[in-house]
C-alpha positions in Angstrom: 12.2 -14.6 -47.1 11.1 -17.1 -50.0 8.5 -19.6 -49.7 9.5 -23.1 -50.4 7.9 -25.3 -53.1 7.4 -28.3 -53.7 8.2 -29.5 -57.4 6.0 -32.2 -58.8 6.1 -33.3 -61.8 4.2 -36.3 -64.4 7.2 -36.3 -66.7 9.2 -38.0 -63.9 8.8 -40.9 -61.8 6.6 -40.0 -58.8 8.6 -39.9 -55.3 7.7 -42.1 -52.4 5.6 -40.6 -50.2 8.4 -39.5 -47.8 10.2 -36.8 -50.0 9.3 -34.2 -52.6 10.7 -35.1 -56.6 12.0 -31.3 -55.9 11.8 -28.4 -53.8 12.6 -24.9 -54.9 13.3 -21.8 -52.3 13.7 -18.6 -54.5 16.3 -19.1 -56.7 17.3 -22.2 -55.5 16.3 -25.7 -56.7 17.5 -29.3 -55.2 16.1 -32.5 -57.4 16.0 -35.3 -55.1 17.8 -38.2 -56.0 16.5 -40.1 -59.0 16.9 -43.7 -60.7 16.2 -45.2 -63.4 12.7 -45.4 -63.6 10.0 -45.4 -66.0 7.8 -42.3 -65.2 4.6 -43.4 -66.6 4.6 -47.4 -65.2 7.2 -46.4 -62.3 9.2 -49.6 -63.1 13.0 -49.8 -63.0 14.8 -50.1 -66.5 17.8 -51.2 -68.2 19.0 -54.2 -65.8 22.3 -54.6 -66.0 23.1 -51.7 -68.4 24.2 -48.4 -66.6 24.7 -46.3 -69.7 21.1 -46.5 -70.6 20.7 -46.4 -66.9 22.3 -42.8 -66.6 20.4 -41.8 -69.4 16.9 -42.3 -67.7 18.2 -40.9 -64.7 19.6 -38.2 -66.5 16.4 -37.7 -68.1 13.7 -37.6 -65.0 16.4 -35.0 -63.2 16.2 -32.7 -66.7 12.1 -33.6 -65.9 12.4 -32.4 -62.4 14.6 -29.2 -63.7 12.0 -28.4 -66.5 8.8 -28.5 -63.6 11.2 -26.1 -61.5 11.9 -23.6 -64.2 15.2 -24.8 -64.3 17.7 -26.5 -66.8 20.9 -28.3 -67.0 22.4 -24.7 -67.7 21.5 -24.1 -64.1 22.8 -27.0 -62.1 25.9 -26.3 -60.1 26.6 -29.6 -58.8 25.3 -32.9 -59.6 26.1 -35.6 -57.3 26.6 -39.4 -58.9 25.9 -42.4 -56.6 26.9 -45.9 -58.3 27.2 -49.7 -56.9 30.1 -50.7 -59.1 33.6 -49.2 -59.2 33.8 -51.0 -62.7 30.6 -49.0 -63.9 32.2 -45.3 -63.8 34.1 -45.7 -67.4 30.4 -46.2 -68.9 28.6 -43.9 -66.7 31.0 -41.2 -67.1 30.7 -41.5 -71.0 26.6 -41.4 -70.8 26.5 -38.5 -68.3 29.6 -36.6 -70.3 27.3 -36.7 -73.3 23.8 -35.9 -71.8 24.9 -33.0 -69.6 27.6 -31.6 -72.0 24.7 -31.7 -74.2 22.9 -29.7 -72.1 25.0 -27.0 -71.2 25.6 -24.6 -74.4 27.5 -22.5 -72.2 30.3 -25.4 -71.7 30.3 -24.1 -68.1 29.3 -27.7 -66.5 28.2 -28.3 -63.4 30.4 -29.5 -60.6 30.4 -33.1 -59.8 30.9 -35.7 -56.7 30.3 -39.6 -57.2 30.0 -42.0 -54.6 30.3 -45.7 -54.9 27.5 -47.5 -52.3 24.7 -49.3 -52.2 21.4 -48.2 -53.2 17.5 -49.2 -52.5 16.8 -51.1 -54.8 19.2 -54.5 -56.4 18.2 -53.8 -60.2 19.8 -49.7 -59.9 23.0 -49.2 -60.9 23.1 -45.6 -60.5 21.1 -42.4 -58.7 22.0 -39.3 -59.1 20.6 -36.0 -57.5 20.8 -32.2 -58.5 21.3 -28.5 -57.2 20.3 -25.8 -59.3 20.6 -21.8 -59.1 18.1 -20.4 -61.0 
């Protein structure tokens, strides 16, 4: 049986201290949900703008991935959670062109988004990953 692990990483915004940025159990990896935050100050960015929103968010999950020994080429499912109906055209844009990106094989990962609230007023958008390494 593997041993679980807990992913940290300084290239993404550090978690609260109830959950792990990642955890990885042999060739598994899950990313825990991530905003979008600035990983060095921890501040939220882009108010009001969830294009460049994704894009951090894209960016600290790829972060998360890199810590893990894993990459976009390895996510099978990424899971999109946004506050605005009116917000998917956008994000759907941003993320299409970060992941696709990403994934040289053009095998992308599967995909579920959720419209609902979310912690905290100024994010627009969360999104989480699962990897098989």
């Amino acid at each position: 049986m593997s041993e679980k692990t807990r992913i940290s990483t300084d290239a993404a915004p550090a978690p609260a201290h109830t959950f792990s940025q990642g955890i990885r159990k042999g060739n598994v990896v899950q990313v825990s949900g991530q905003g979008p935050v600035d990983p060095q100050t921890n501040e939220y960015l882009h108010p009001g703008d969830v294009v460049r929103q994704t894009e951090q968010t894209l960016a600290n999950v790829a972060a998360i991935l890199d810590a893990a020994g894993a990459s976009f080429e390895d996510v099978v499912m990424l899971r999109v959670y946004l506050t605005k109906r009116e917000d998917f055209g956008p994000m759907n844009d941003a993320y299409g062109a970060f992941v696709t990106a990403r994934v040289p094989s053009g095998v992308l990962p599967a995909r579920t988004t959720v419209f609902t609230g979310l912690p905290r007023e100024e994010m627009l958008v969360e999104i989480d990953a699962l990897a098989v390494v």
